[in-house]
N, C-alpha and C positions, 0 to 999 in steps of 0.2 A: 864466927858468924858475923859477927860487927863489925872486922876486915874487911871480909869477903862483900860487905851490903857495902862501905864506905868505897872500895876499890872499885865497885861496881858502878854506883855513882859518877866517882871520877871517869871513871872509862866512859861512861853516856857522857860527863862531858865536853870532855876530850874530844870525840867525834861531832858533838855538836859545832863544835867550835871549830873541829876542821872543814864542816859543811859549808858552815857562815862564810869561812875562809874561803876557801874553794869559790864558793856562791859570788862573793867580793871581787875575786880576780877576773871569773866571766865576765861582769857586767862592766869590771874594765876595760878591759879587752874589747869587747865591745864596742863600750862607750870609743875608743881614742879608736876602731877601726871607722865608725860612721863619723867619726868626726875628719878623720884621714881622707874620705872621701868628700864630704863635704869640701874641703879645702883645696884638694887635686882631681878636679873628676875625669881630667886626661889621661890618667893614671887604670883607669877601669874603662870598660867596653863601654862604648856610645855607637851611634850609629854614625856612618859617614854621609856624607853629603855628595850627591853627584847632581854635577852642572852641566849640559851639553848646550851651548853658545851657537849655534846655525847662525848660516846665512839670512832666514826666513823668520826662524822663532828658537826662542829660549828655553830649553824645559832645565826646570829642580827638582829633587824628589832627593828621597834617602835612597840607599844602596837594600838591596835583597827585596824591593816592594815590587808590584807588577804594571805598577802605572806611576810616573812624576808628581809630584803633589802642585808643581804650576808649568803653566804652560802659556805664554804671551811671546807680543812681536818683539823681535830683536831689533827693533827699529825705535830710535831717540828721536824725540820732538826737542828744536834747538830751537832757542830764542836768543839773540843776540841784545844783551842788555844797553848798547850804546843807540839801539834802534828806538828805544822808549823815550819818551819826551820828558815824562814828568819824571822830577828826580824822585819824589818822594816812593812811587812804585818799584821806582831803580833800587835804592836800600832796601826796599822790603825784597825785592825777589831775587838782589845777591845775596843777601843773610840763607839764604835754603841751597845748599849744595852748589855756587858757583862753579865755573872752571876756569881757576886763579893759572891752570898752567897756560893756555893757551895768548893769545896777543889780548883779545877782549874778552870782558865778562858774558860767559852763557847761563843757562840757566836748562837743565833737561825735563825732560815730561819720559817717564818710561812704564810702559801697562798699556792696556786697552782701557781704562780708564780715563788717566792723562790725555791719551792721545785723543779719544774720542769725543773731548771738549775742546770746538774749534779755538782758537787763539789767533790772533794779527801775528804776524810778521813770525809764524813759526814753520820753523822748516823741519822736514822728516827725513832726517839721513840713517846712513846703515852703515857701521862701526866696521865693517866686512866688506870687501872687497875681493873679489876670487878667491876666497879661503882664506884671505891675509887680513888681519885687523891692520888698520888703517888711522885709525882712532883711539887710543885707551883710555882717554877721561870717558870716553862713551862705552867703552867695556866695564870699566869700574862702577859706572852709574845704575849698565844692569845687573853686575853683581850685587850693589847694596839691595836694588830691590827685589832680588830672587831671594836673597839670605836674609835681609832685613823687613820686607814687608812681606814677602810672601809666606816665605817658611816660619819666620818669628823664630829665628835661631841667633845664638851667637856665634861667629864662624872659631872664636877662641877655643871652644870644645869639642869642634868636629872634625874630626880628619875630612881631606879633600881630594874626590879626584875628578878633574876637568878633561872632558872626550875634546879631542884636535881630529882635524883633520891630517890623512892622511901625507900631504906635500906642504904640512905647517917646517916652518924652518926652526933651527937653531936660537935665533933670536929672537921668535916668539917666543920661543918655551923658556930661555931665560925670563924674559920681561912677567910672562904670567906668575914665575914664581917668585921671581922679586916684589910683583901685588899680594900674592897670596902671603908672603911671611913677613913684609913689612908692614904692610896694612891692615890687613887679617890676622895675621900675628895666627895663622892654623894650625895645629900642632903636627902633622904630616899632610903630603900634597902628592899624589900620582897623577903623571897625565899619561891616556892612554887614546890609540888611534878606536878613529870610530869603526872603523873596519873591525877592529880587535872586538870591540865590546859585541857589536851585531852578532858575531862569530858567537862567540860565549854566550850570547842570549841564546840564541837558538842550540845550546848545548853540544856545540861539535868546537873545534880547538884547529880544523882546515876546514878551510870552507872560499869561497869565489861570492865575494860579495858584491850587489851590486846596487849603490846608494844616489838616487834620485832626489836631490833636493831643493832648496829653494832657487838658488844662484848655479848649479852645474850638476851634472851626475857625473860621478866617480865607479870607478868598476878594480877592485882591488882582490888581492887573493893573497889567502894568509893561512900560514903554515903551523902548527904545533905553536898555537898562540902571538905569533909574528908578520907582520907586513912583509911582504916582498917589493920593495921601491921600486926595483925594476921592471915590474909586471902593474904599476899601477899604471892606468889610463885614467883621464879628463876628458868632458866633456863640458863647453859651455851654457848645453842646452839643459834649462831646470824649468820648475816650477812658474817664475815670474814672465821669463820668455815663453811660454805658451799662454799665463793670462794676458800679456801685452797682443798676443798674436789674438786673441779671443773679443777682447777689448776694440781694436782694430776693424775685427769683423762685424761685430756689433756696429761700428758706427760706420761702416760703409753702405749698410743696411737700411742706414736711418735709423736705428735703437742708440737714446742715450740713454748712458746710466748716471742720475744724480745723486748724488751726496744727501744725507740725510739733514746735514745741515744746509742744504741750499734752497728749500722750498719747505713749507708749510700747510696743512689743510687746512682750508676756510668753509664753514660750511654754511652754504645757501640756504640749504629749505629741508626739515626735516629728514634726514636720513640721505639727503645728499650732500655731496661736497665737491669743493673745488682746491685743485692746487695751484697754489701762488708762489713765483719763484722771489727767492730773496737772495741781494746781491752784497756781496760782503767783499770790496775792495783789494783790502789789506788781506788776502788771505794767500798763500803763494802756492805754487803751481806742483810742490813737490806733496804738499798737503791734501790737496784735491782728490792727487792720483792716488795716495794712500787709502782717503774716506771711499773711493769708488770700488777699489777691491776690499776692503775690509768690510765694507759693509754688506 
């Protein structure tokens, strides 16, 4: 009996101890898996990022959502730093994102933000030219601020895929992904045609689509997930060319439209007012034209 009670004993402890055991290994295991992730999170599912770069405007959003999480102009406010007088401005406004690649120092303004605080001697250009960038210090600028102030991501731990246009060349698509992994350093990068994506939003895989946008409409047809090149058409007629043509009419009419920063209300006598235009020299002609459609 004193056996049997001492064996018995042992044997409870026995299993105790391979509980403990047991118990030990899990919470190892464990431990070194969260800490595995903490250390590699490219390693496990995140969400990707998708960028579509227009003519007109910028949208970012993550992938599988139903709407972009930003949406602004694709159009760079440039200041040419050699244009400022005082040097001490001059240092302060190279130190924030110059563009060291070009001949002189600039300085960009990208958002509805930026842009929409008039500034001297800035110009409003667009990175885009018939579907071809033209400019990539001005492409890279709206990247930081689609990734960096909008989304509040690090592009290091999100896969990437960037919509092109349908007649984008060869050597765009090299240059975008030389940005993407040398700068961005992204852990993968798809670029896929905007035809393609439209297609697949609207859940068919052939479809004739037909894209109206800021600078041109395009008309493409794509088969079992693929562009047919030879069946795309161009059109130069978009979005900007009918507000030029509306603009036009407007003022042949006698309707001007002013800029929000060109005039101010003063008011007379209680509950009435007057506007009073105010004249800003330095302000150049490409700027104007922006605040009058955008606003």
């Amino acid at each position: 009996m004193v056996n049997n009670g001492i064996s018995g004993k042992n044997e409870l402890g026995i299993r105790r101890r391979r509980r403990n055991k047991c118990g030990k290994q899990d919470e190892s295991v464990s431990q070194g898996k969260t800490t595995k992730e903490q250390k590699n999170p490219q390693l496990y599912e995140v969400s990707a990022v998708v960028v579509d770069l227009g003519s007109h405007t910028c949208k970012a959003g993550y992938a599988g959502e139903d709407a972009p999480k930003a949406v602004f102009p694709s159009v760079v406010g440039s200041i040419d730093q050699m244009e400022v007088d005082d040097p001490d401005i001059t240092d302060k406004n190279s130190g924030s994102a110059p563009d060291t690649k070009s001949k002189g120092k600039r300085k960009f303004y990208v958002g509805s933000q930026d842009l929409g605080f008039r500034r001297d001697h800035m110009e409003v250009l667009s990175p885009i030219k018939d579907g071809i960038v033209i400019d990539w210090d001005m492409v890279e600028s709206i990247w930081d601020h689609a990734l960096r102030k909008c989304l509040l991501i690090d592009p290091k731990e999100h896969p990437m895929l960037l919509a092109e246009p349908c007649s984008n060349t060869q050597q765009q698509r090299e240059k975008a992904a030389e940005i993407m992994f040398e700068k961005y350093q992204v852990p993968a990068l798809f670029l896929a045609k905007n035809a393609v994506l439209t297609s697949f939003a609207s859940g068919r895989a052939t479809s004739l689509i037909v894209d109206s946008g800021g600078g041109s409409t395009t008309v493409a047809a794509v088969h079992d997930g693929y562009v047919l090149q030879k069946a795309v058409a161009t059109s130069p007629i978009g979005g900007e060319l009918l507000t030029d043509c509306l603009l036009k009419s407007l003022e042949h009419k006698g309707i001007s439209i002013k800029p929000r920063y060109a005039f101010r209300r003063k008011e007379i006598r209680p509950g009435e007012f007057q506007t009073v235009d105010l004249d800003f020299p330095n302000t150049t002609e490409s700027y104007k034209l922006y605040s009058q459609v955008a606003d």
